[in-house]
C-alpha positions as CSV (number, residue, x, y, z in Angstrom):
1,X,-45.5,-48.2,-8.6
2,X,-46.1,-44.6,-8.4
3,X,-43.8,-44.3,-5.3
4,X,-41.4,-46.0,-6.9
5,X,-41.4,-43.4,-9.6
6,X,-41.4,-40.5,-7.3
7,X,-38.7,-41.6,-5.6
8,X,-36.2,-42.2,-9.0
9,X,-37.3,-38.0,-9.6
10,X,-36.3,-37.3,-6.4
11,X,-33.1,-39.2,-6.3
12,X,-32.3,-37.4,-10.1
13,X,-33.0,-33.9,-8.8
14,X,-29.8,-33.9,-6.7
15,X,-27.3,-31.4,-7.2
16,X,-23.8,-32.3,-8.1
17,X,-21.3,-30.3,-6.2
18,X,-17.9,-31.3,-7.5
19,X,-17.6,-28.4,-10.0
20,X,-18.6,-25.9,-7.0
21,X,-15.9,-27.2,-4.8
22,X,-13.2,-27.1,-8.1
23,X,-14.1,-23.7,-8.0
24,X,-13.6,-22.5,-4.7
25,X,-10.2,-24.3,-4.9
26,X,-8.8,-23.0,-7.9
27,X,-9.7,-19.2,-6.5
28,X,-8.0,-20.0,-3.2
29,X,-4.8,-21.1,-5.1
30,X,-5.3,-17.8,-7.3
31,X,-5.9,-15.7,-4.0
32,X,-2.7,-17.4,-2.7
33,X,-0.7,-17.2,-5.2
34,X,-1.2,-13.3,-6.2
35,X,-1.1,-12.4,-2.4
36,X,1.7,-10.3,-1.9
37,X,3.7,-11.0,1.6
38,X,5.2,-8.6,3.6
39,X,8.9,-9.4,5.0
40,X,9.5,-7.1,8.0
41,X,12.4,-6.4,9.9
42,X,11.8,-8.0,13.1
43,X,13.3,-5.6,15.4
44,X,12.2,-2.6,17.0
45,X,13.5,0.8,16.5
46,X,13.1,4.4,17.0
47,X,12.7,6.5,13.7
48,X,14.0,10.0,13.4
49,X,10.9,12.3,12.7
50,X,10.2,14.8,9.8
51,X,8.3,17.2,8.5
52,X,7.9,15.7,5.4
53,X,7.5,12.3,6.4
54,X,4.7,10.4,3.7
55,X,3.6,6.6,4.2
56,X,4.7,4.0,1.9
57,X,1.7,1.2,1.6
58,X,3.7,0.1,-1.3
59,X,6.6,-1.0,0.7
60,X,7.0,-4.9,1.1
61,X,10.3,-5.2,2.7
62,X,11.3,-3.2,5.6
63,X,15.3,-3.7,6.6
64,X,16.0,-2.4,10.6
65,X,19.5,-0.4,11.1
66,X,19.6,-1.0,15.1
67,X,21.6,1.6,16.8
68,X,24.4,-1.1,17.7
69,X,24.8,-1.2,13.9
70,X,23.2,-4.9,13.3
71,X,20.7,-5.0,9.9
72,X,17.5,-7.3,10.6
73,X,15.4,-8.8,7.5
74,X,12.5,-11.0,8.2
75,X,13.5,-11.8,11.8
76,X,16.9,-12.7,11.0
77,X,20.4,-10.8,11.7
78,X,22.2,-10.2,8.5
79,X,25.7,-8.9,8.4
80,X,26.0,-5.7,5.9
81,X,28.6,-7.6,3.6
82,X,26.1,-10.0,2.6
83,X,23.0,-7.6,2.6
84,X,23.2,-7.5,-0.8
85,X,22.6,-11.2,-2.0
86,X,19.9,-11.6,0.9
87,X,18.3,-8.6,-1.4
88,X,19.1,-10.4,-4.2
89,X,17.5,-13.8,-2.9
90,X,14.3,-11.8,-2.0
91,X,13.7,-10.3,-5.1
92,X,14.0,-13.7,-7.0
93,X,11.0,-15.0,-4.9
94,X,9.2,-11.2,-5.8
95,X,10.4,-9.1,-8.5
96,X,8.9,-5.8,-7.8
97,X,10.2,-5.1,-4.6
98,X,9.8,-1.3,-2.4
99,X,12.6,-1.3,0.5
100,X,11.9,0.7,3.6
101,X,14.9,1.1,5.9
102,X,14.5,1.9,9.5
103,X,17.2,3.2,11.0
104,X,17.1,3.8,14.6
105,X,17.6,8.0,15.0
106,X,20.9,6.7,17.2
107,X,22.4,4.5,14.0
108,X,25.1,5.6,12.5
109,X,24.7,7.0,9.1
110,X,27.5,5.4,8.1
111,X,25.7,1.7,8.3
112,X,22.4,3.4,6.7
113,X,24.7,4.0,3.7
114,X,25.7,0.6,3.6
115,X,22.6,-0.3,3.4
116,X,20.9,1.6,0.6
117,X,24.4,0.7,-1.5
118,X,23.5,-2.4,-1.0
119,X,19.5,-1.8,-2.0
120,X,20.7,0.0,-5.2
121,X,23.3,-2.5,-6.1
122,X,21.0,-5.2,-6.0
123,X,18.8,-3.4,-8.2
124,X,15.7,-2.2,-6.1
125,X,14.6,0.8,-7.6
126,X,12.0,2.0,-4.6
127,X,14.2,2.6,-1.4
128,X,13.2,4.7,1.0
129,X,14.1,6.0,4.9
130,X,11.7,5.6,7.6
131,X,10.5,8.4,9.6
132,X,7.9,9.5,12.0
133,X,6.1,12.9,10.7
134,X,6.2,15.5,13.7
């Protein structure tokens, strides 16, 4: 009888874990949900350099200004006409957006204009140019 006794203690002394693992979900959702993602250009290119280059570790959107002229968001070729409601489209999914533009030194400035029009119009307050500080 006294085994029997022991044994119903032992079995009551278990811990439940279901509110643990309710938890640990609901902080990974949270985690994933405040993560902020970074959409980057996809391309390649070779920034002008200058003195007073700073970083930007604000910057969650970087647009590439190739020196053929093509604009590259998030892997994808985008022509300049429609730059402006991919902007758009990517500040519905995040509001507080930072631009970085990074325009090959060969690009014509005429494109890189373009391109920060088209920042501005969309209404992106932080755009900046990329360089590479000599």
């Amino acid at each position: 009888m006294a085994k029997q006794v022991a044994k119903r203690r032992e079995e009551e002394a278990e811990i439940d874990m279901t509110p643990m693992l309710d938890i640990v979900f609901i902080m990974l959702i949270f985690f994933i949900v405040t993560a902020s993602f970074v959409k980057e250009a996809g391309v390649q290119v070779t920034n002008p350099t200058a003195v007073t280059a700073k970083e930007r570790p604000d910057a969650n959107v970087f647009i590439a200004v190739t020196k053929e002229g093509e604009v590259h968001i998030d892997n994808k070729n985008i022509d300049v006409d429609k730059l402006k409601v991919e902007i758009q489209r990517i500040m519905a999914e995040t509001p507080f957006i930072s631009i970085v533009i990074q325009a090959d030194k060969s690009s014509k400035a005429g494109v890189v204009m373009k391109v920060l029009d088209a920042a501005k119009a969309a209404g992106v307050k932080g755009v900046s140019v990329a360089a590479t500080r000599s």
